[in-house]
N, C-alpha and C positions, 0 to 999 in steps of 0.2 A: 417461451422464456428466453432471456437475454443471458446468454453464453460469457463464459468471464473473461473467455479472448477479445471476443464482443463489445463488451463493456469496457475492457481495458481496452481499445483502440479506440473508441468512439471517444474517450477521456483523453488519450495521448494525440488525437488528431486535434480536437480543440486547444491542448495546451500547444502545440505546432503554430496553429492558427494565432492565438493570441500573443504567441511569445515571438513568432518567427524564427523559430532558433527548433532545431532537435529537443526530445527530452535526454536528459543529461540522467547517468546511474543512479545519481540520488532518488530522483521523481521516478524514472522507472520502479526502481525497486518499491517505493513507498505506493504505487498508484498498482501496481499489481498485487499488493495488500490491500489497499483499499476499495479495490474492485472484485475482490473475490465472491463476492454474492451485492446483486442489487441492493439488498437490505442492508448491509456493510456499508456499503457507498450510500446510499442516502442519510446515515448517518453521519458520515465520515463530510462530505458535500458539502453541508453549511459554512463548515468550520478550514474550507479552503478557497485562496483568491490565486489561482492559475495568472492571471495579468500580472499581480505583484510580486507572485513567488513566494506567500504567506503561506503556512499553515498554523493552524490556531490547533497547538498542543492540548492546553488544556482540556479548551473545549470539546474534542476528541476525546478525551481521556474519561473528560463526565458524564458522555453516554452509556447508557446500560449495555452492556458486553458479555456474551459466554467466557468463560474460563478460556477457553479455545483461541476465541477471537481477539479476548484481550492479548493473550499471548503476542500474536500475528501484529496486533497492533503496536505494541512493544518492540519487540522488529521494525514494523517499517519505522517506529521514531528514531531508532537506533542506526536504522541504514540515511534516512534521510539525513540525518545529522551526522554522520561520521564519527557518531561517538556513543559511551552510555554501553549495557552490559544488560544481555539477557541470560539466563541459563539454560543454556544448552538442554541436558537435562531433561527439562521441562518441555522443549517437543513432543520428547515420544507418546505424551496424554493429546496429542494433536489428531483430531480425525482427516481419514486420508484426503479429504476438500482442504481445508487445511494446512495438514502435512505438503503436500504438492505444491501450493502456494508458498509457502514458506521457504521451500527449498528451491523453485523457479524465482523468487523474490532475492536471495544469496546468487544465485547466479546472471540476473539483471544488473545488481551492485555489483558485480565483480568486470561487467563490460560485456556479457555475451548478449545475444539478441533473440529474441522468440524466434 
């Protein structure tokens, strides 16, 4: 099984690759939510163009989601965009896969590095 260090580099090398450039805190943070589990990221997949710098919100948003995951994913829209409001709060119903993500995901946006 593919590891979510794993999967989040295998994602941040191809966005390197097609962008030419680092990823920047935004995408870090958002793509370490969105890779926290294969099944996460295949969901989440469709509905992102890495070459354009697109993510398709919505579309994200309309897939069927845990309570947990929606959370997580609520975060990364919010880190991606530099805007928008989650509740705090609302973590601590986060299981520790999850939880850890979430909290490695705040400190991606904030500039530190894995």
């Amino acid at each position: 099984m593919t590891s979510h260090r794993q999967l989040y580099d295998t994602i941040t090398e191809t966005y390197v690759r097609l962008r030419g450039q680092d990823v920047d805190r935004n995408w870090r943070a958002f793509l370490w939510c969105a890779s926290v589990r294969p099944d996460v990221w295949a969901k989440v997949q469709p509905h992102v163009d890495i070459a354009q710098s697109l993510v398709d919100w919505d579309g994200i948003e309309r897939a069927h989601w845990s309570g947990g995951e929606q959370l997580l994913i609520a975060l990364a829209k919010s880190l991606y965009r530099n805007q928008g409001a989650v509740d705090v709060a609302d973590f601590a119903r986060l299981d520790g896969e999850l939880w850890s993500a979430a909290l490695r995901a705040l400190k991606l946006h904030r500039g530190d590095r894995l």
